[in-house]
C-alpha positions, 0 to 999 in steps of 0.5 A: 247738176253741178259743173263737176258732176256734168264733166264727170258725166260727160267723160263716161259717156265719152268712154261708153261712145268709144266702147260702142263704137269698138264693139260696132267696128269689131262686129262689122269686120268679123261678123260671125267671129267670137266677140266680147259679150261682157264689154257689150252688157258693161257698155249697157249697164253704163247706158242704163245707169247713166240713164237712171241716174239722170232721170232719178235727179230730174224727179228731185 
């Protein structure tokens, strides 16, 4: 991987780290309120692409 292409890397998964741990800190204050279910699946599919796409670049 290229440097430019590992500090891209590394400020999306910084934004998906900071996105769980809003999405863990709302749960655990108001665990039976309403949450946003969409930023939790977008969080996800950030996880899961990331994943993708780095295991997709190993096989190269």
């Amino acid at each position: 991987m290229s440097k430019k292409t590992k500090i891209i890397r590394g400020i999306i998964v910084t934004i998906l780290l900071i996105c769980t741990a809003f999405i863990v800190y709302s749960i655990a204050t108001d665990p039976l309120g309403k949450h946003d279910v969409m930023l939790a699946l977008a969080v996800t599919a950030g996880f899961i692409a990331l994943g993708t796409n780095k295991n997709g670049a190993k096989e190269k």
